[in-house]
N, C-alpha and C positions, 0 to 999 in steps of 0.2 A: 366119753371118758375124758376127765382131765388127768393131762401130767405134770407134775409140778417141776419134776426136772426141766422138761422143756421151757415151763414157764421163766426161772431163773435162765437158762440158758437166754434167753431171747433179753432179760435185763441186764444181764453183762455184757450184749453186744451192743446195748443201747448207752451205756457207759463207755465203752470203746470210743463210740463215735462222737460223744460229748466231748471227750478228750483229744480227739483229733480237732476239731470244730476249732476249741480255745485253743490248739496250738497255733492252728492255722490264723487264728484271728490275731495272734500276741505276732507274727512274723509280718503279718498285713500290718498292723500297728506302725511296728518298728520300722518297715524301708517305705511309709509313708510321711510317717511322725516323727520320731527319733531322729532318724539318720539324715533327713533333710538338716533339721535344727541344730543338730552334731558339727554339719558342714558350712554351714552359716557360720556359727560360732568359733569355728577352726579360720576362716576366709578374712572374718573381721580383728581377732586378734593378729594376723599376720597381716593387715592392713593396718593397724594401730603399732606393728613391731616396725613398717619400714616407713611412716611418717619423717616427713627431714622436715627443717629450717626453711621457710617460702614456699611452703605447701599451699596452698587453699583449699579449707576445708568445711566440712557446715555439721555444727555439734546436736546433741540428742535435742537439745533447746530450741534450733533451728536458727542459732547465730553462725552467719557466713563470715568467713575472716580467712585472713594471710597466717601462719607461725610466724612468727617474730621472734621465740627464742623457746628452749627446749631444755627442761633443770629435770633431770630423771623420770617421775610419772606425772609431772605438770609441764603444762606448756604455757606461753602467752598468746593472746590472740589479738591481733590486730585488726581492728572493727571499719574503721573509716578515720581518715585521716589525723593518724596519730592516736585514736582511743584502745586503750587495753585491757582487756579482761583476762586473769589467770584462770586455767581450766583445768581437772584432772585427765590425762591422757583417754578414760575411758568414757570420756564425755566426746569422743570424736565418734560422730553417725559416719560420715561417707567422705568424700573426694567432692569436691566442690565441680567438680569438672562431671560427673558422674551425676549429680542432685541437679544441673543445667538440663543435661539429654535426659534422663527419667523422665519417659512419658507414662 
């Protein structure tokens, strides 16, 4: 004998578990994906907010330089002996001290 009640019964618990699957997978996503990239992002602005004057630092470009001087969200960068190039603040990668030890 077939039952068709039973039959739908058994497809809405096959739907349940769909639904758990994709939640489970959107929460795996995010504290693998997101939340790391979140924290990056968070780390490197607050490295870009406490840059001073005589920093050395090495930009997205991969120019290594001193600050030399600091006008709002540009800075100057001093290259080698006396050469300068103006950069937008968000053109700073890392700490020049930091870009050395990175192995």
């Amino acid at each position: 004998m077939f039952y068709p009640i039973l039959a739908q019964a058994q497809a809405q618990g096959g739907n349940f578990s769909f639904y758990i699957m994709m939640g489970l997978m959107i929460v795996i996503f995010y504290f693998f994906m997101i939340r790391p990239q979140q924290k990056k992002a968070k780390d490197q602005k607050k490295f870009i907010d406490e840059i001073e004057k005589g920093d050395y630092v090495v930009t997205i470009g991969g120019v290594h330089g001193r600050i030399a001087e600091m006008e709002g969200d540009t800075f100057i960068l001093e290259v080698e002996k006396g050469g300068r190039i103006k950069f937008n603040k968000s053109a700073i990668a890392m700490d020049s001290t930091k870009a050395a030890y990175k192995k």
